[in-house]
C-alpha positions as CSV (number, residue, x, y, z in Angstrom):
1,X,-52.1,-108.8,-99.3
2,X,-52.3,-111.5,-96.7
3,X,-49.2,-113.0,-95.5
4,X,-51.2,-115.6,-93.3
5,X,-52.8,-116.5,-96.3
6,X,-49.8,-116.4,-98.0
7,X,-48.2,-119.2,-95.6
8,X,-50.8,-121.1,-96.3
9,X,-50.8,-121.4,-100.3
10,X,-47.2,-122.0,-99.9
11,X,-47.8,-125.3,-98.3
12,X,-48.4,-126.7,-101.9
13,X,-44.6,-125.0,-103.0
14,X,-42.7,-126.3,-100.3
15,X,-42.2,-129.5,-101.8
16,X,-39.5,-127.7,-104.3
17,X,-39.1,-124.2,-102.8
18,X,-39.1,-125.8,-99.3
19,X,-40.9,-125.4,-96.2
20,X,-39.4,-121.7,-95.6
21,X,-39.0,-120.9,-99.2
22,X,-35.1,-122.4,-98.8
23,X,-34.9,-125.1,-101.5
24,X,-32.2,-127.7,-101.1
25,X,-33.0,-129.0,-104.9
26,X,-32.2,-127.0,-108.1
27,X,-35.4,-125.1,-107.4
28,X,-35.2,-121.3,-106.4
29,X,-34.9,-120.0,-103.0
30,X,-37.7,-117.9,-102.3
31,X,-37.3,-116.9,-98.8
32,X,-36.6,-113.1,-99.0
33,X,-37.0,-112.9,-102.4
34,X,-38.1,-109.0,-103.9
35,X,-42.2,-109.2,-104.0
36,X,-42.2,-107.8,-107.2
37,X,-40.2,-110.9,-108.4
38,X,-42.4,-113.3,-106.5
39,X,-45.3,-111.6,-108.2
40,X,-44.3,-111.3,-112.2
41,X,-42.8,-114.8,-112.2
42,X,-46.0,-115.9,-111.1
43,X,-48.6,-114.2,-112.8
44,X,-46.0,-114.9,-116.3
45,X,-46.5,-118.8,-115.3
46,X,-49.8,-118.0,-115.4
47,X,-50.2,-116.2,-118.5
48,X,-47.5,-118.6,-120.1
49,X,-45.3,-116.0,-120.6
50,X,-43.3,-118.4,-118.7
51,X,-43.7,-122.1,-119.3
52,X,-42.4,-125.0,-116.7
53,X,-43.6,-128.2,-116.9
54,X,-43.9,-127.9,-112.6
55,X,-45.0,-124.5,-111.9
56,X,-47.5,-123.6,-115.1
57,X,-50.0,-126.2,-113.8
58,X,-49.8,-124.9,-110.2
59,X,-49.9,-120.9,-111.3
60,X,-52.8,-121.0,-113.6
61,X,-55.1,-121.4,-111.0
62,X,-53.8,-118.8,-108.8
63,X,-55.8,-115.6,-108.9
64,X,-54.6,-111.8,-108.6
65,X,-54.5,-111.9,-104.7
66,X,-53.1,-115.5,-104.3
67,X,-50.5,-114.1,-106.4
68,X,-49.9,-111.1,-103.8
69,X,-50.7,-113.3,-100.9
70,X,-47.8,-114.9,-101.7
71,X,-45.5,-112.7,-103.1
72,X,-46.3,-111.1,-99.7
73,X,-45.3,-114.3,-97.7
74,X,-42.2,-115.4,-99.6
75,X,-40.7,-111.7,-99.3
76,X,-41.4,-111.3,-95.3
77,X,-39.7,-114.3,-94.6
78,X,-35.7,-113.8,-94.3
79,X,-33.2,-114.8,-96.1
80,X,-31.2,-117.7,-95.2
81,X,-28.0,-119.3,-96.4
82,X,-28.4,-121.7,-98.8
83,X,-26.8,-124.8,-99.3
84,X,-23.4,-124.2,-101.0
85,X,-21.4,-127.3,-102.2
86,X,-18.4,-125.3,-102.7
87,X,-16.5,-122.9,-101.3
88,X,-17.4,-118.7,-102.2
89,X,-15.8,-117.2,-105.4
90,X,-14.6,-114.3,-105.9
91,X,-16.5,-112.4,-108.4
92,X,-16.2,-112.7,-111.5
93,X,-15.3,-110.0,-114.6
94,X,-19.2,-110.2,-116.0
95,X,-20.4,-110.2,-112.4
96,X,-18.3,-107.2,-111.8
97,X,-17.7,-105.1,-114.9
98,X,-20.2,-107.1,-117.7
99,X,-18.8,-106.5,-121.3
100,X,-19.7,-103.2,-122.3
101,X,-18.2,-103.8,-125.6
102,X,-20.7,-106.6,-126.0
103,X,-23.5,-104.6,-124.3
104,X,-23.6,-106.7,-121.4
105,X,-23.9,-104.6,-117.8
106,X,-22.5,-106.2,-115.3
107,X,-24.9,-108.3,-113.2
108,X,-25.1,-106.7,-110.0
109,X,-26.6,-103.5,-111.8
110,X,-29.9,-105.4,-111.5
111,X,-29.2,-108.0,-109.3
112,X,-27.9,-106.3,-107.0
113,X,-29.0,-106.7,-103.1
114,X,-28.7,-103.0,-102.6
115,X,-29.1,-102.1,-106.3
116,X,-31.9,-103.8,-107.0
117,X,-33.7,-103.0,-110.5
118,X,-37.4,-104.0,-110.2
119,X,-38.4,-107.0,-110.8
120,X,-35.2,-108.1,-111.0
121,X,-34.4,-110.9,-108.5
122,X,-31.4,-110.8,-105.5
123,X,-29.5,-114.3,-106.7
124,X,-27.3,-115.0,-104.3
125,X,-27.4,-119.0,-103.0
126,X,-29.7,-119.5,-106.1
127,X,-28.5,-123.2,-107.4
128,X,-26.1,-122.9,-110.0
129,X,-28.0,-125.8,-112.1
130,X,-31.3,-123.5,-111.8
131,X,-29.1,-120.4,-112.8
132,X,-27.8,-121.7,-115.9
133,X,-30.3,-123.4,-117.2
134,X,-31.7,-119.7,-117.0
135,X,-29.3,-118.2,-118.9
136,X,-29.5,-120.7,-121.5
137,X,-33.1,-120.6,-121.6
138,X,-32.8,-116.9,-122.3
139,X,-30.3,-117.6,-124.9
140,X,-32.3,-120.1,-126.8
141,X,-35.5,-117.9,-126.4
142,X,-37.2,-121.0,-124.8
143,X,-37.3,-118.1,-121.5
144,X,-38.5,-115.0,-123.3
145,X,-40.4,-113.4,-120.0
146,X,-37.8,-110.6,-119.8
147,X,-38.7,-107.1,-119.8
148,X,-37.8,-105.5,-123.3
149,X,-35.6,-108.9,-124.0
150,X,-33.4,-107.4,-121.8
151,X,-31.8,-110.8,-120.2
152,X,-32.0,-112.2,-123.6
153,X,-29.6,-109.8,-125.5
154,X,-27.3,-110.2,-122.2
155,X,-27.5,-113.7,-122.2
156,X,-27.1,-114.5,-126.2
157,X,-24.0,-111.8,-125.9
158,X,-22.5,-114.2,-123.0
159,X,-20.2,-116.7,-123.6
160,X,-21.0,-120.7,-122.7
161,X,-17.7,-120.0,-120.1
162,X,-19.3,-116.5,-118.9
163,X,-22.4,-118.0,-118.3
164,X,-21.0,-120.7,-116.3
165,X,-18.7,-118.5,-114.3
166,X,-21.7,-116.2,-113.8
167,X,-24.0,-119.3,-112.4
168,X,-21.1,-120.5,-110.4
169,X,-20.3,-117.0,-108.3
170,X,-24.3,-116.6,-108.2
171,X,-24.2,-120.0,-106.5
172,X,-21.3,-120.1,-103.7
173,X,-22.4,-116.4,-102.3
174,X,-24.6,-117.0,-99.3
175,X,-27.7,-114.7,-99.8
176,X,-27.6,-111.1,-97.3
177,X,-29.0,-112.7,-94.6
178,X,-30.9,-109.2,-93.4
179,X,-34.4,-108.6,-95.1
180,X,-34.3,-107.0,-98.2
181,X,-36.4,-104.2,-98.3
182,X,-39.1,-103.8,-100.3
């Protein structure tokens, strides 16, 4: 893995995921993001075991080490606050506890920043338009790149105002601004 090379492949993303992988549209932050993340999201856009009308036609001409290269980039670079419209939450119940009675876990079992379950990324300062639209993808099965289905039995057991609550807390905590550890 190259991150120089990385760096420079990202030039054509920064246009969404911003010049240091900070996006100040509904795109995702990158910056600091888990390599493992960085990697299976792309190499499922090029498979199309994720589909987006933006980032299929860019992936699919990626090869194995562009894909690492920059994985390898985005996750060097450190995470920085993202733009938050409102003001922080406090967490919510399915952030915190999930619904075990609806076998939901609660997020930060995965998504944790020092809990982290592969492949599974941090979402902190994520935009909460980008994060719902997730969870609803997963619900619908329009999204169906989780491991095992595993988001979308969580997802289809959330509630529309569990889902929103969950994209809202994601979105007003700034992201650990020291270097997640790979």
């Amino acid at each position: 893995q190259s991150i120089g090379r990385g760096a420079t492949l990202a030039q054509r993303c920064a246009i969404c995921h911003g010049p240091i992988g900070i996006s100040r549209a509904d795109s995702p932050n990158l910056a600091g993001q888990y390599a493992a993340v960085i990697y299976k999201q792309l190499a499922d856009f090029r498979s199309g075991a994720r589909v987006n009308a933006v980032m299929t036609p860019f992936a699919t001409s990626l090869t194995d080490q562009e894909i690492a290269d920059l994985a390898a980039y985005y996750s060097y670079l450190p995470r920085l606050p993202a733009y938050h419209p409102e003001p922080q939450r406090q967490p919510t119940r399915i952030v915190v506890d999930g619904a075990p009675t609806r076998g939901i876990a609660p997020c930060g079992s995965c998504h944790g920043s020092l809990d982290n379950k592969t492949s599974s990324p941090w979402l902190e300062g994520q935009s909460e338009v980008y994060l719902k639209a997730q969870l609803i993808a997963f619900t619908t099965g329009e999204r169906r790149n989780d491991i095992s289905q595993q988001m979308r039995n969580i997802a289809r057991a959330m509630t529309p105002q569990e889902i929103d609550a969950a994209a809202a807390y994601y979105a007003s905590q700034p992201p650990d601004v020291v270097k997640a550890i790979d």
